[in-house]
mmCIF file of the C-alpha atoms, coordinates in Angstrom:
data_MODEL
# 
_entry.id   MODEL 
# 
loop_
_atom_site.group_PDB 
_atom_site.id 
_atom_site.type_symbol 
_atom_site.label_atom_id 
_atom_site.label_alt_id 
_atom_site.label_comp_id 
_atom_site.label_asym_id 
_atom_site.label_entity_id 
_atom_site.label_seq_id 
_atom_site.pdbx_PDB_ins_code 
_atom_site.Cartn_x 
_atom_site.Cartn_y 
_atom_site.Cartn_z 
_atom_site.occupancy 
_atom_site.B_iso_or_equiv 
_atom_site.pdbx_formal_charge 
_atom_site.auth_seq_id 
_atom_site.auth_comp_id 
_atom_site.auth_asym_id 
_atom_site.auth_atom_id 
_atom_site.pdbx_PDB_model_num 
ATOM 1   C CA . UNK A 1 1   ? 25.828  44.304  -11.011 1.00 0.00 ? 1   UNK A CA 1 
ATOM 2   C CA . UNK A 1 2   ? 25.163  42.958  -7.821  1.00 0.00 ? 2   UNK A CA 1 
ATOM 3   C CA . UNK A 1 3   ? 21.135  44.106  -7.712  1.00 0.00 ? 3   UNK A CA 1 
ATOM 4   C CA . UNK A 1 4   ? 21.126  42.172  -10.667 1.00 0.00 ? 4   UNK A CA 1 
ATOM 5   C CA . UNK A 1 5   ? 22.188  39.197  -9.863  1.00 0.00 ? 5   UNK A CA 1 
ATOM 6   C CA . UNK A 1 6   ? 19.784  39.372  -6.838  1.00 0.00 ? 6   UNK A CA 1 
ATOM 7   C CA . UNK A 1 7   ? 17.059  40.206  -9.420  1.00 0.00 ? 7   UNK A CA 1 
ATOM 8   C CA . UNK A 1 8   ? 17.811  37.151  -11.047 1.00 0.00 ? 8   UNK A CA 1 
ATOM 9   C CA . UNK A 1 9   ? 17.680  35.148  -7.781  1.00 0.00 ? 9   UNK A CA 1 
ATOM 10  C CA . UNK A 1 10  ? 14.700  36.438  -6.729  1.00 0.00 ? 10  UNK A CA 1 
ATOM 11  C CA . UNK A 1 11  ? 12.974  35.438  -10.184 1.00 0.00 ? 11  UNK A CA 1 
ATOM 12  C CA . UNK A 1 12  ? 14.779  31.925  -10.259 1.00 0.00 ? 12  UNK A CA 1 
ATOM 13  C CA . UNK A 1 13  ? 13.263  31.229  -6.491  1.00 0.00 ? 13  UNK A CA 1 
ATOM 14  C CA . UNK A 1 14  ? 9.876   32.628  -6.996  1.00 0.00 ? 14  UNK A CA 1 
ATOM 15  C CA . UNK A 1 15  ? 9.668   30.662  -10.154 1.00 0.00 ? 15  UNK A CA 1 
ATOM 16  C CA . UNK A 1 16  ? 10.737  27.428  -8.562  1.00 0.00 ? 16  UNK A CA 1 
ATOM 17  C CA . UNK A 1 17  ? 8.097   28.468  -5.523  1.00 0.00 ? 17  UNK A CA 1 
ATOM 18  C CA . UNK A 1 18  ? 5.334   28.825  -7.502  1.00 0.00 ? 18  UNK A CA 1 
ATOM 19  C CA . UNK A 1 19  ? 6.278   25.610  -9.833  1.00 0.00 ? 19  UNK A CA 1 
ATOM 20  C CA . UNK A 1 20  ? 5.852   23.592  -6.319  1.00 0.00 ? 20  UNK A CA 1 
ATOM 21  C CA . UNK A 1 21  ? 2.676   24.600  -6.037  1.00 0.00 ? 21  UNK A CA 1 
ATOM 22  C CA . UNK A 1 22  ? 1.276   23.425  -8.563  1.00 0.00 ? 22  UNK A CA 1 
ATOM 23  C CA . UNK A 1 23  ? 3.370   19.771  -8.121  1.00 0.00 ? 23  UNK A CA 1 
ATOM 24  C CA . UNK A 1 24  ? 1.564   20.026  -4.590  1.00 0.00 ? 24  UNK A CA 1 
ATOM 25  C CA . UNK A 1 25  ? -1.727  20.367  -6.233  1.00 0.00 ? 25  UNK A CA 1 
ATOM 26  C CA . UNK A 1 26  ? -0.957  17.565  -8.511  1.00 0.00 ? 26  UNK A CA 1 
ATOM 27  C CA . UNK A 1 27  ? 0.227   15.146  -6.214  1.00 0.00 ? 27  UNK A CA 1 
ATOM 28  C CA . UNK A 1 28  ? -3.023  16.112  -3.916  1.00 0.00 ? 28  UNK A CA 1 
ATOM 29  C CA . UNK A 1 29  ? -5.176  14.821  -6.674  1.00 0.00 ? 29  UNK A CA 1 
ATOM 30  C CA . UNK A 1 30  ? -2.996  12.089  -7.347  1.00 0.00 ? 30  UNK A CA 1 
ATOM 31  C CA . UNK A 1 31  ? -3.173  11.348  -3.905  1.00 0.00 ? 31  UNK A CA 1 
ATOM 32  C CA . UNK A 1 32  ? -6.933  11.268  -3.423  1.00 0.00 ? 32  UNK A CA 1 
ATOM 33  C CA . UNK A 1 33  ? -7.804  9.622   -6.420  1.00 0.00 ? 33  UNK A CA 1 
ATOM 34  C CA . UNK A 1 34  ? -5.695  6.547   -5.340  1.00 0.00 ? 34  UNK A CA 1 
ATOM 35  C CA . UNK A 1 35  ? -7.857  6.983   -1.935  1.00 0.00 ? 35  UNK A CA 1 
ATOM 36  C CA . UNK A 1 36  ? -11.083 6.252   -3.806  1.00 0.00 ? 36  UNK A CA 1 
ATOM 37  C CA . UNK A 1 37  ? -9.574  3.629   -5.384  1.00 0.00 ? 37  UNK A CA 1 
ATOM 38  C CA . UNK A 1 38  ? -8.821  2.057   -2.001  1.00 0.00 ? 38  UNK A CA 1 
ATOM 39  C CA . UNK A 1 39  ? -12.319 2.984   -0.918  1.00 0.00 ? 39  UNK A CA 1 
ATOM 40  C CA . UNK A 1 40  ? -13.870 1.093   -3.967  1.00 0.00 ? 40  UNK A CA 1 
ATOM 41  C CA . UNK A 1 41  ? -12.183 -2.025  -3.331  1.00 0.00 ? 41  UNK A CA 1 
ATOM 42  C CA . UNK A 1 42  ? -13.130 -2.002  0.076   1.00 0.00 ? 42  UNK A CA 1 
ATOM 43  C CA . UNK A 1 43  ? -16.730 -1.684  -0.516  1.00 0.00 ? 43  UNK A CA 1 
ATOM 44  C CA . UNK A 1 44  ? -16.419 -4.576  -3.390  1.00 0.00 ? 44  UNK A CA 1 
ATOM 45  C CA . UNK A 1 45  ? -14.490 -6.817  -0.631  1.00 0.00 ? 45  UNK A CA 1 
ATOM 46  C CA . UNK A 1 46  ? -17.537 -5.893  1.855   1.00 0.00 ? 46  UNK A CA 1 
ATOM 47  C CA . UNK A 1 47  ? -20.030 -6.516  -0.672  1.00 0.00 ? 47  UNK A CA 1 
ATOM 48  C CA . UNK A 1 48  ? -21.439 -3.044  -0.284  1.00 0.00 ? 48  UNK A CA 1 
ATOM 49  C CA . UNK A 1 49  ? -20.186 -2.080  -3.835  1.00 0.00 ? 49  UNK A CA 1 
ATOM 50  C CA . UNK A 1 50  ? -22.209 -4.017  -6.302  1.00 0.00 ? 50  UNK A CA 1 
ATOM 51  C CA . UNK A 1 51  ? -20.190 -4.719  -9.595  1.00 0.00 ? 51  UNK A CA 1 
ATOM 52  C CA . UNK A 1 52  ? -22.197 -2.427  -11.790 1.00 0.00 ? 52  UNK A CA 1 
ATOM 53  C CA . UNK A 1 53  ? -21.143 0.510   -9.262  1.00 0.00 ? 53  UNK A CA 1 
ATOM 54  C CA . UNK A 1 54  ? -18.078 -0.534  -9.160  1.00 0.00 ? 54  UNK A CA 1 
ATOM 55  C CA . UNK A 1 55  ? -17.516 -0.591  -13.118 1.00 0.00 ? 55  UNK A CA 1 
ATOM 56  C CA . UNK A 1 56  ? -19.276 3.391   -12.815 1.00 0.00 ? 56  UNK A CA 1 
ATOM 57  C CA . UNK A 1 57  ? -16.811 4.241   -10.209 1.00 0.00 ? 57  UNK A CA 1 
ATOM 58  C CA . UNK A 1 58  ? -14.301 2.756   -12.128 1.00 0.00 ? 58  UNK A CA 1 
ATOM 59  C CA . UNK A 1 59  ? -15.346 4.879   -15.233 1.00 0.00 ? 59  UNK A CA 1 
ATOM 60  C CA . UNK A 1 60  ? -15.479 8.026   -13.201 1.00 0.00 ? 60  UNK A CA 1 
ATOM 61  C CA . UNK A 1 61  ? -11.899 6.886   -11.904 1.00 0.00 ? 61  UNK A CA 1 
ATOM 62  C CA . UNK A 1 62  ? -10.122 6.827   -15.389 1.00 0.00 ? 62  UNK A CA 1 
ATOM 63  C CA . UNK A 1 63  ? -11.948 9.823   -16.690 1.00 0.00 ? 63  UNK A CA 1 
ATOM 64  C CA . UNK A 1 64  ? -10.541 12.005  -13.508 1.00 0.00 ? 64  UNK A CA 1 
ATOM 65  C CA . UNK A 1 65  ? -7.288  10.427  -13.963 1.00 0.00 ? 65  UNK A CA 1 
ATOM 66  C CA . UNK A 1 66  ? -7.414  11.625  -18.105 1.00 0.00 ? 66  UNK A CA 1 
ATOM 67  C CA . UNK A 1 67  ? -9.017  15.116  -16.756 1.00 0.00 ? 67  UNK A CA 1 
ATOM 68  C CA . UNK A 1 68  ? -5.930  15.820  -14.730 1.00 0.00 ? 68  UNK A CA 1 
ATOM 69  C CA . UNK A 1 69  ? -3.146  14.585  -17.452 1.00 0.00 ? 69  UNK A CA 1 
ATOM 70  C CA . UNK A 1 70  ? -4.590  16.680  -19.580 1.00 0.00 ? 70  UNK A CA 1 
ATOM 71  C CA . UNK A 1 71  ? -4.483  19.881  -17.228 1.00 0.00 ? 71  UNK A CA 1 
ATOM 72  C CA . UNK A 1 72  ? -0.921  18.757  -16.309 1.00 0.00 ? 72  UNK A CA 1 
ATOM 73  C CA . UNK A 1 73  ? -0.134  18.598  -19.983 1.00 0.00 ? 73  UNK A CA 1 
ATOM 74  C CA . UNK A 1 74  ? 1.616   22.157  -20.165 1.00 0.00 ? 74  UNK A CA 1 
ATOM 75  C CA . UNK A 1 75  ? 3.418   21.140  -16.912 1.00 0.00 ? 75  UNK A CA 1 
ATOM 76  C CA . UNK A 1 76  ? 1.018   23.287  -14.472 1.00 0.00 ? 76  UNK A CA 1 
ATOM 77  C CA . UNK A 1 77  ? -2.343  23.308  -12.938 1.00 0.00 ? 77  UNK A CA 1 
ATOM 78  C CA . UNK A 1 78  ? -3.748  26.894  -13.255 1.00 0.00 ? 78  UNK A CA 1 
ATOM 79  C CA . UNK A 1 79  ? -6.331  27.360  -10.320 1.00 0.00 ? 79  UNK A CA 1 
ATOM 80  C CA . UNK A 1 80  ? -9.169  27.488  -12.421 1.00 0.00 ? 80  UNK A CA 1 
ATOM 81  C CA . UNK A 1 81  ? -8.298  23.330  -13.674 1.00 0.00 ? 81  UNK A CA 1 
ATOM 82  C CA . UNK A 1 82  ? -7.887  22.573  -9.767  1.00 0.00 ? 82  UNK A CA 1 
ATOM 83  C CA . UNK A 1 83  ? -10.924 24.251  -9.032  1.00 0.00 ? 83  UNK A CA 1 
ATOM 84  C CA . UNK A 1 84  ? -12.636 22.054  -11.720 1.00 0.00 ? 84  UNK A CA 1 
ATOM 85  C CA . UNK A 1 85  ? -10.516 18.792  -10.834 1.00 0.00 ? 85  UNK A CA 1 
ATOM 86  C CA . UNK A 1 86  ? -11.733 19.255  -6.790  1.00 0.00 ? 86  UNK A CA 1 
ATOM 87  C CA . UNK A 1 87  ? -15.868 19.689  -8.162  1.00 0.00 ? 87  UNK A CA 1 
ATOM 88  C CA . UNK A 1 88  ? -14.939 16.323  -9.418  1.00 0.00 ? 88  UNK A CA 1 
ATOM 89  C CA . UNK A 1 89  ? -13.120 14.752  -6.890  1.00 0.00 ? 89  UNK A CA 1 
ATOM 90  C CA . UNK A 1 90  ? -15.803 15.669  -4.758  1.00 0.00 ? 90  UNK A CA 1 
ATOM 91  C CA . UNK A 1 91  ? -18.508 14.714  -6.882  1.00 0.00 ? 91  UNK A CA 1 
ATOM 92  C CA . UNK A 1 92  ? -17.145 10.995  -7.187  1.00 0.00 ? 92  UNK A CA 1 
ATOM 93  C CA . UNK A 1 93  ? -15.911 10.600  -3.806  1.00 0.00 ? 93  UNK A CA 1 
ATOM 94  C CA . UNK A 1 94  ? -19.709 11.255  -2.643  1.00 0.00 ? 94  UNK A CA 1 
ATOM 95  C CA . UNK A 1 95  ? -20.841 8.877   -5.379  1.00 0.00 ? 95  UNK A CA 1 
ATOM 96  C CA . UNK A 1 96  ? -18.493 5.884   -3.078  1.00 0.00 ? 96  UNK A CA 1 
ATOM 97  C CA . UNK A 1 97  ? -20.307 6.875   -0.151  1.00 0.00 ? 97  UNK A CA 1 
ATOM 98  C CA . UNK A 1 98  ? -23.658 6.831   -1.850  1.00 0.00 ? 98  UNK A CA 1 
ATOM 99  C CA . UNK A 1 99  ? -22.721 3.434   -2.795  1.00 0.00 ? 99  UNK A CA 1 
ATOM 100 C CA . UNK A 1 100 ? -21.535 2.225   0.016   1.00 0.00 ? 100 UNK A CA 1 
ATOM 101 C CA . UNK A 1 101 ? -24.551 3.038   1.837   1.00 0.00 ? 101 UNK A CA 1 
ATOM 102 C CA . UNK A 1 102 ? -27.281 1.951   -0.368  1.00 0.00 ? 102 UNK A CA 1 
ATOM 103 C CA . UNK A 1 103 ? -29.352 -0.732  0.532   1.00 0.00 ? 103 UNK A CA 1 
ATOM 104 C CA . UNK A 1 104 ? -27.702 -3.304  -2.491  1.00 0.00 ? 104 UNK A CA 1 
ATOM 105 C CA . UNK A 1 105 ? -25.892 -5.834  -1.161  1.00 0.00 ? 105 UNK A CA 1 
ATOM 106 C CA . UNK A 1 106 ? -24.207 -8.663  -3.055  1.00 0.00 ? 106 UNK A CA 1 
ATOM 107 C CA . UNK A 1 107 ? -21.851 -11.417 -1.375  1.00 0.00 ? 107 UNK A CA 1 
ATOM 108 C CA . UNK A 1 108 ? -18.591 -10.792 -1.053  1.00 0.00 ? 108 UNK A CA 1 
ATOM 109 C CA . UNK A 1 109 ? -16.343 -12.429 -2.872  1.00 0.00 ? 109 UNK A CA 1 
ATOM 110 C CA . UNK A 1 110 ? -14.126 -15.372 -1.782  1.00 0.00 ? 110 UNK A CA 1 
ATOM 111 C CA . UNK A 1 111 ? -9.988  -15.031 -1.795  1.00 0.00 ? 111 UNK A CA 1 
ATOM 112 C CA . UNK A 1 112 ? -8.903  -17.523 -4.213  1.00 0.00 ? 112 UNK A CA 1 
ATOM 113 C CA . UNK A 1 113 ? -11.959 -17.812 -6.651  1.00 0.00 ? 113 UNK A CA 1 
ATOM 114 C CA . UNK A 1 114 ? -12.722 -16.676 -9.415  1.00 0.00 ? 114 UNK A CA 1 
ATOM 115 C CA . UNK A 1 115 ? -16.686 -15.657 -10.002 1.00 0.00 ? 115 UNK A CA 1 
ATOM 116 C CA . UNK A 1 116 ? -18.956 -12.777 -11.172 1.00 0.00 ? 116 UNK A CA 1 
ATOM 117 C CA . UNK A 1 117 ? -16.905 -10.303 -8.909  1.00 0.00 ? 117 UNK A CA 1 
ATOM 118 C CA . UNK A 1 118 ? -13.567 -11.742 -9.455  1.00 0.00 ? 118 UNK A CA 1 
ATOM 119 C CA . UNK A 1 119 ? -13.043 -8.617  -12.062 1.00 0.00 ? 119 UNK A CA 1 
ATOM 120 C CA . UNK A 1 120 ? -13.096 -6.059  -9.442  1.00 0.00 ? 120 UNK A CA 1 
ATOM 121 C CA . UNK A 1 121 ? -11.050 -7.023  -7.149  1.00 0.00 ? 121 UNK A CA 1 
ATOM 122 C CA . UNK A 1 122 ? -7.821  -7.193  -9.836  1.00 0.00 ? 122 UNK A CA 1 
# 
Protein backbone atom coordinates (compact mmCIF):
# COMPACT_ATOMS: atom_id res chain seq x y z
CA UNK A 1 0.00 0.00 0.00
CA UNK A 2 2.37 2.41 0.98
CA UNK A 3 4.88 1.92 -2.34
CA UNK A 4 1.86 2.73 -3.98
CA UNK A 5 0.90 5.63 -2.85
CA UNK A 6 4.56 6.81 -3.35
CA UNK A 7 4.17 5.53 -6.95
CA UNK A 8 1.42 7.73 -7.33
CA UNK A 9 3.35 10.71 -5.89
CA UNK A 10 6.13 10.26 -7.83
CA UNK A 11 3.90 10.26 -11.14
CA UNK A 12 1.69 13.27 -9.85
CA UNK A 13 5.18 15.39 -9.26
CA UNK A 14 6.97 14.36 -12.33
CA UNK A 15 3.87 15.16 -14.25
CA UNK A 16 3.45 18.57 -12.72
CA UNK A 17 7.54 18.97 -13.36
CA UNK A 18 7.48 18.35 -16.72
CA UNK A 19 4.02 20.44 -17.30
CA UNK A 20 6.29 23.55 -15.99
CA UNK A 21 8.46 23.13 -18.50
CA UNK A 22 6.74 23.57 -21.07
CA UNK A 23 4.74 26.84 -19.28
CA UNK A 24 8.53 28.03 -19.00
CA UNK A 25 8.99 27.60 -22.64
CA UNK A 26 5.81 29.35 -23.32
CA UNK A 27 6.17 32.22 -21.28
CA UNK A 28 9.95 32.52 -22.82
CA UNK A 29 8.38 33.08 -26.16
CA UNK A 30 5.79 35.12 -24.81
CA UNK A 31 8.34 36.99 -23.24
CA UNK A 32 10.57 37.72 -26.22
CA UNK A 33 8.04 38.37 -28.60
CA UNK A 34 6.75 41.32 -26.43
CA UNK A 35 10.68 42.34 -26.52
CA UNK A 36 10.55 42.83 -30.28
CA UNK A 37 7.61 44.54 -29.96
CA UNK A 38 9.35 47.04 -27.68
CA UNK A 39 12.28 47.01 -30.06
CA UNK A 40 9.97 47.95 -33.07
CA UNK A 41 8.52 50.85 -31.49
CA UNK A 42 11.70 52.10 -30.56
CA UNK A 43 13.14 52.08 -33.93
CA UNK A 44 9.68 53.77 -35.31
CA UNK A 45 10.10 56.53 -32.38
CA UNK A 46 13.91 56.91 -33.66
CA UNK A 47 12.94 56.98 -37.13
CA UNK A 48 15.18 54.06 -37.92
CA UNK A 49 12.09 51.80 -38.61
CA UNK A 50 10.46 53.05 -41.73
CA UNK A 51 6.60 52.33 -41.73
CA UNK A 52 6.68 49.72 -44.43
CA UNK A 53 9.20 47.69 -42.05
CA UNK A 54 7.38 48.29 -39.44
CA UNK A 55 3.95 46.94 -40.98
CA UNK A 56 6.49 43.56 -42.09
CA UNK A 57 7.62 43.32 -38.59
CA UNK A 58 4.33 43.72 -37.52
CA UNK A 59 3.15 40.84 -39.87
CA UNK A 60 5.94 38.60 -38.75
CA UNK A 61 4.78 39.63 -35.09
CA UNK A 62 1.11 38.27 -35.36
CA UNK A 63 2.06 35.29 -37.40
CA UNK A 64 4.65 34.13 -34.43
CA UNK A 65 2.11 35.02 -31.97
CA UNK A 66 -0.67 32.53 -34.13
CA UNK A 67 2.43 29.94 -34.60
CA UNK A 68 2.75 29.55 -30.87
CA UNK A 69 -1.23 29.42 -29.96
CA UNK A 70 -1.45 26.94 -32.15
CA UNK A 71 1.50 24.73 -30.66
CA UNK A 72 0.05 25.61 -27.21
CA UNK A 73 -3.31 24.42 -28.42
CA UNK A 74 -3.05 20.81 -26.80
CA UNK A 75 -1.74 22.61 -23.65
CA UNK A 76 2.15 21.75 -24.33
CA UNK A 77 5.04 22.69 -26.42
CA UNK A 78 6.77 19.43 -27.56
CA UNK A 79 10.54 20.32 -28.24
CA UNK A 80 10.34 19.88 -31.74
CA UNK A 81 7.43 23.22 -31.90
CA UNK A 82 10.05 25.18 -29.59
CA UNK A 83 12.74 24.27 -31.71
CA UNK A 84 10.69 25.64 -34.69
CA UNK A 85 9.17 28.70 -32.62
CA UNK A 86 13.14 29.79 -31.56
CA UNK A 87 14.27 29.47 -35.78
CA UNK A 88 11.61 32.07 -35.84
CA UNK A 89 12.15 34.14 -33.08
CA UNK A 90 15.50 34.35 -34.23
CA UNK A 91 14.83 34.89 -37.70
CA UNK A 92 12.58 38.08 -36.91
CA UNK A 93 14.50 39.42 -34.15
CA UNK A 94 17.54 39.70 -36.77
CA UNK A 95 15.10 41.15 -39.29
CA UNK A 96 14.68 44.40 -36.28
CA UNK A 97 18.25 44.70 -36.27
CA UNK A 98 18.56 44.62 -40.02
CA UNK A 99 16.14 47.35 -39.91
CA UNK A 100 17.34 49.26 -37.53
CA UNK A 101 20.57 49.51 -39.13
CA UNK A 102 19.80 50.15 -42.66
CA UNK A 103 20.59 53.23 -44.14
CA UNK A 104 16.47 54.40 -44.44
CA UNK A 105 15.71 56.96 -42.36
CA UNK A 106 12.37 58.74 -42.06
CA UNK A 107 11.54 61.56 -39.35
CA UNK A 108 10.40 60.65 -36.36
CA UNK A 109 7.26 61.26 -35.46
CA UNK A 110 5.97 64.08 -33.19
CA UNK A 111 4.01 63.20 -29.63
CA UNK A 112 0.68 64.57 -30.09
CA UNK A 113 0.17 64.43 -33.98
CA UNK A 114 -1.23 62.54 -35.98
CA UNK A 115 0.64 61.92 -39.61
CA UNK A 116 1.87 59.15 -41.97
CA UNK A 117 3.52 57.33 -38.91
CA UNK A 118 0.91 58.04 -36.41
CA UNK A 119 -0.30 54.18 -37.11
CA UNK A 120 2.71 52.68 -35.65
CA UNK A 121 3.16 54.08 -32.79
CA UNK A 122 -0.63 52.90 -31.41
Amino acid sequence: MKTKFSIVITAFLLTAVLGMGSTARADYFSDRQQQQAQRIRQGIASGQITPREAETLYQDQRKLHLMTRYAMADGHLSHKEGRILLVYLERTSNQIYRYEHNPHRVKPPRAGRRGPHAFACR
